[in-house]
N, C-alpha and C positions, 0 to 999 in steps of 0.2 A: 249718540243715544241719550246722555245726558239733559244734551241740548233740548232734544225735542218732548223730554217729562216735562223740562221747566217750561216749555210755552205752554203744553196741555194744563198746565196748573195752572197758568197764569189766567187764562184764555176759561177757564172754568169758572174763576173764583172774582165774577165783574161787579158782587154784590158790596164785594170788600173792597176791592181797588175804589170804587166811586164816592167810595165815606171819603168824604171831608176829613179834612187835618191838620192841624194849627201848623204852620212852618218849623219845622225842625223836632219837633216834637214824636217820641219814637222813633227818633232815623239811627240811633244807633241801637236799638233794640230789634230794628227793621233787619239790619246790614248783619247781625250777629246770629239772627234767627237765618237768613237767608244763605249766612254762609255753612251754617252750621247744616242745613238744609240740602245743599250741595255736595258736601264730602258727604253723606248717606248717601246720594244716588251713584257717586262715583265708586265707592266700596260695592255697593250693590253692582252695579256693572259689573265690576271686577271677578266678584265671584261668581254672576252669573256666565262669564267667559269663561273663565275655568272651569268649572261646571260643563259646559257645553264641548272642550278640547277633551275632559279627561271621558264624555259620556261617545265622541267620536273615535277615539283612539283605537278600543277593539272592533269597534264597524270598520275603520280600517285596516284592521289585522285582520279583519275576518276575510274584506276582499280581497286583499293582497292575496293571501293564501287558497282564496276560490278560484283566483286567475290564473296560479301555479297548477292548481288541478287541473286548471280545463284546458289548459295550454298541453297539447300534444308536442310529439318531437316535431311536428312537422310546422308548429305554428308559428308565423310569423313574427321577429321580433325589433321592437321600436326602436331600441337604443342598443347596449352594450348585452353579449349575449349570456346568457346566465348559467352558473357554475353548475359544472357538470354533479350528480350526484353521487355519493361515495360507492355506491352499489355499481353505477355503470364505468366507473374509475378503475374498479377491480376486474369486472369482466375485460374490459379493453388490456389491463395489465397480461390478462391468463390470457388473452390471443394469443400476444406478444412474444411471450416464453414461458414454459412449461412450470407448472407449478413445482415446489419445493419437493413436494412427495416423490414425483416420477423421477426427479433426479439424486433421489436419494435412492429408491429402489433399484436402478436398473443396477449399479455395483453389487446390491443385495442379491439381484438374481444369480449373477453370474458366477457369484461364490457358491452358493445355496444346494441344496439338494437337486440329483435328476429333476425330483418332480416341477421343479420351481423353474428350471432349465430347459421343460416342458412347454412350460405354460409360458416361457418367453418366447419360445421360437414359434408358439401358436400365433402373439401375438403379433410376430412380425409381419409386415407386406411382402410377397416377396418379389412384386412386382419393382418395388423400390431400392429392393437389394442389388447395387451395383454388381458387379462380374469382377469376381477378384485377380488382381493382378500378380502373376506370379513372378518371383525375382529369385534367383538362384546362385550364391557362390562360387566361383570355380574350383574351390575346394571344395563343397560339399557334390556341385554335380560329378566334379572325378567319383566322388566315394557310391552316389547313385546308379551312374556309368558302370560300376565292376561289378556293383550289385545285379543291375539288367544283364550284364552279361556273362553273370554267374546264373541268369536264368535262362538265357536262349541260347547257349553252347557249354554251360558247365565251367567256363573259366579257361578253357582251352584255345590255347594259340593258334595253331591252323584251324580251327572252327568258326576263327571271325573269318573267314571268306569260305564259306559253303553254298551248297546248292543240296536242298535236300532231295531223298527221293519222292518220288510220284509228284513232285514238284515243278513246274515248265519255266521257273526264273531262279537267277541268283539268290541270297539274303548276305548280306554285308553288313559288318560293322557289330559292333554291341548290341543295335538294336537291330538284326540282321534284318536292315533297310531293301527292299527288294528293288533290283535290276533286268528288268526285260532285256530278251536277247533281240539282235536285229530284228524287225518285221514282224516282232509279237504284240499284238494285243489279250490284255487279257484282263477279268473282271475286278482288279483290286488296285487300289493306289501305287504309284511305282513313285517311292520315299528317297530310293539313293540318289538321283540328279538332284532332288531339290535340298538336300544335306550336304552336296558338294558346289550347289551355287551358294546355300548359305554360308558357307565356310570360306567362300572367295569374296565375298562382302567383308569379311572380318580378316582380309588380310591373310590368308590360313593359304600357305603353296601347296597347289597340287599336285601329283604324280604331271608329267610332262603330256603323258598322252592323253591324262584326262581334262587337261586345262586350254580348254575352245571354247570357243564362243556359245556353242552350243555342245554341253554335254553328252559326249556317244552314247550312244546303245552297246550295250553287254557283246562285248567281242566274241565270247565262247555262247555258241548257239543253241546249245545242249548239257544235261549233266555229267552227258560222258564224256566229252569235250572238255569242261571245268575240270573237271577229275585228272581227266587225262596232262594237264597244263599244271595242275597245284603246285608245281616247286620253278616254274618258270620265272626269268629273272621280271617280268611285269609283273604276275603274281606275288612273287616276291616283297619287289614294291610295292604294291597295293596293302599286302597284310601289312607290312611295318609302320605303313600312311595311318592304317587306320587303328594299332598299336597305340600311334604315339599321340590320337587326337580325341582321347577318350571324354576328357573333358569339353570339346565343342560337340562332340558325337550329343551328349548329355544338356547341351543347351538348345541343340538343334528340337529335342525332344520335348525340351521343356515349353520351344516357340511353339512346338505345334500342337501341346496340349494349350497355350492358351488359344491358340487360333481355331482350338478345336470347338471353343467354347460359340466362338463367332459362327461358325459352320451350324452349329445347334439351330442356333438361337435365328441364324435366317433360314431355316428350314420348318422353324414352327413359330405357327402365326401366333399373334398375342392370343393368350385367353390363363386357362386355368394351368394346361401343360407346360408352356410356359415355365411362366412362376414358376409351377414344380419344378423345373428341370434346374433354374438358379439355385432355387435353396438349398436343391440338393448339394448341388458343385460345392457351392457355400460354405455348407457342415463339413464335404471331405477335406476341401483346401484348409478348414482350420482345425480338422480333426489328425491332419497328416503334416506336421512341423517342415517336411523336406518334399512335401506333395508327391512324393515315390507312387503311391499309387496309383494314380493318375497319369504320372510318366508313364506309367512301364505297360497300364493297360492300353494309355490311345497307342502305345507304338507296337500293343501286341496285336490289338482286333481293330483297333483304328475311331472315327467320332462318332458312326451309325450313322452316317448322314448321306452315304453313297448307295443309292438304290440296287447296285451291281451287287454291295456287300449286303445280299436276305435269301432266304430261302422258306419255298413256301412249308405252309404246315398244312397240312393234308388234311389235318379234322376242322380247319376253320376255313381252310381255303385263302389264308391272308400268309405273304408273303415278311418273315418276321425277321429284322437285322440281330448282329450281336455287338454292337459298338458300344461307344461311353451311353451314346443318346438313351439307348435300350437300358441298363445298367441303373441309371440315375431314374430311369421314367421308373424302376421295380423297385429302387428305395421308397417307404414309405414312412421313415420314423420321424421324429423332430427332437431327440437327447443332442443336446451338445457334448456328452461325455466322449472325450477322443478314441477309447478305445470299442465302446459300442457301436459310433460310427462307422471307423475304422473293419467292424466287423459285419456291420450293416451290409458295406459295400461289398465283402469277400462274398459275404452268401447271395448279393442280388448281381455280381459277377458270374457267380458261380450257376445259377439258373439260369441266366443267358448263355451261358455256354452250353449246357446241357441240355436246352432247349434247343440249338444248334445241332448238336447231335443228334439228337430227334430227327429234326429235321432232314440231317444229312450224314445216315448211317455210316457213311464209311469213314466219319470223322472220328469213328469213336477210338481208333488207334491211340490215337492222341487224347483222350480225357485223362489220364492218367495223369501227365506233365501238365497239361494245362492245369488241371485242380489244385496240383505240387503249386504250382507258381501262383495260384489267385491268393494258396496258404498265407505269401509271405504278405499280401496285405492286412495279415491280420496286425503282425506286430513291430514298432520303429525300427529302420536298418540295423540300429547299436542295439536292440537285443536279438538279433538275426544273427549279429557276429559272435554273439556269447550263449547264444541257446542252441541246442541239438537242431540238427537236421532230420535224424531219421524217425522220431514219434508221429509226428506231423505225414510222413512220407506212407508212414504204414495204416495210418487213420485214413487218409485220403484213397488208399486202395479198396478198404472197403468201402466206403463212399462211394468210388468211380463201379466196385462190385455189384453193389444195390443199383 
């Protein structure tokens, strides 16, 4: 750039170049002027560069930054891809895992007040809610065992192998598991073959004559037959069998409340019922430490899921079961508090029976003992053993009165 001032000077100035000049005369006056002459254009330059970088510098901040604007997610990019920004750094973090808050809260809930115990179980899915798995002690299913069987015989010895009246089969055992006699069919689940195959799975010897391949049918054909047989030496056997197996009796109970849960759950189709019927199970299994209520009612009325076990109702004309299914579908609270649960369940037990009754008046013999026995879901087996019987017994007769 230098270069081309000084030809333009030179190339301008031919009035002066052509004067005449003695030899040697000003040549160092020439040479001092011209160099002196040169370092101005070169400063000049200089500053004019600089000049020019520092007047470019935010034109280039400015587009850099125009091209980040206009560059979408989707745009194209030329080289190395550019760092994400802090804002979408954090949302990708919150996908990931749950912010700080929600994992401080959910411990808060669960300590917290009802109401807070409320508004968790609102929030839950409960389509999500796995199907709890129940696992049982053999010391504790013994102590469940004596319980059930201080409700369906009173605790009495010859009572574990009865046949009641107006009755056309056996009931056996703690949970008097019911035995068709030869060549009976009839509308309700028959419990004792598949508690004496379950028990031959686990090793557990049978009476002699009950241990074939296939489980007999009830040798005595009648009640008055059973009756008549009660001190026979098979009888005999039989009662001490199931004496001494109290505790498989109680796990047997325990399989077929969780199996009960499976029997629900493929009898109704996905949707809102459903759900309801998990959550329900949900709250009992963790409102009941030892799940007694749940044993004791699938082995009383069974899962509601056998068509045979409904009877209709007359003013709606729909045929209405009394199972767990029923029971769970009439819960409708969401406390996780053990013992509102726990009572939740007695009184939506307690309407499916009596709605039963309704239905089929000549049940009503029995609402008495049955409301006796829905009582004891109100409260844990250990204060069963240390609280009165008979308050409970006299409140529920007027109940069963009304």
């Amino acid at each position: 750039m230098g270069g081309d001032f000084i030809g333009r000077r030179r190339a301008g100035g031919g009035g002066r170049t052509a004067r005449s000049a003695k030899p040697g005369q000003y040549s160092a006056k020439a040479l001092a002027c011209g160099a002196w002459l040169l370092s101005c254009v070169i400063v000049a330059d200089m500053a004019t560069q600089t000049a020019l970088a520092e007047t470019a510098a935010p034109a280039t901040t400015r587009v850099a930054d125009n091209e980040k604007e206009q560059d979408g997610p989707g745009a194209p990019q030329a080289s190395r891809p550019p760092k994400p920004d802090p804002e979408t750094v954090l949302r990708q973090d919150e996908v990931q895992k749950p912010a700080p808050e929600a994992a401080v809260q959910m411990p808060e809930v669960r300590k917290s007040s009802p109401d807070a115990r409320n508004l968790e179980a609102k929030s839950l899915e409960a389509k999500d809610l796995p199907v709890p798995q129940l696992v049982l002690p053999d010391d504790l299913a013994k102590k469940i065992g004596q319980k059930i069987w201080l409700n369906e015989t009173g605790g009495k010895r010859e009572a574990i192998t009865s046949w009641n009246a107006n009755e056309e089969f056996a009931s056996l055992g703690i949970g008097h598991f019911i035995w068709f006699p030869v060549g009976k069919w009839l509308p309700f689940e028959e419990s004792f073959p598949a508690l004496l195959e379950s028990m031959r799975k686990k090793n557990v010897r049978l009476p002699t004559w009950l241990d074939q391949t296939q489980i007999p049918a009830n040798p005595w054909t009648s009640r008055a037959e059973f009756r008549k047989h009660a001190n026979s030496p098979q009888m005999n056997e039989l009662r001490q069998f199931l004496l001494d197996t109290v505790a498989e009796q109680t796990q047997f109970m325990m399989a077929r409340a969780q199996g009960a849960m499976e029997k629900i759950l493929k009898t109704t189709p996905e949707g809102p019922e459903r759900d309801h019927i998990v959550l329900q199970f949900t709250r009992v299994v963790r409102a009941s430490e030892n799940f007694y209520p749940l044993i004791d009612y699938i082995n009383f009325k069974g899962e509601g899921t056998n068509p045979n076990e409904a009877a209709m109702n007359r003013e709606t004309g729909r045929r209405q079961g009394w199972g767990l299914k029923q029971v769970l579908l009439r819960m409708n609270g969401v406390t996780g508090d053990p013992k509102a649960v726990r009572a939740e369940f007695a009184d939506a037990a307690q309407f499916v029976l009596q709605q039963r009754i309704r239905n089929l008046p000549s049940n009503r013999v029995f609402e008495v003992g049955w409301l006796r026995r829905i009582a004891t879901y109100r409260r844990p087996i250990a204060d069963m053993e240390s609280g009165p019987e008979r308050a409970p017994r006299r409140s529920l007769r007027v109940t069963a009165a009304r």
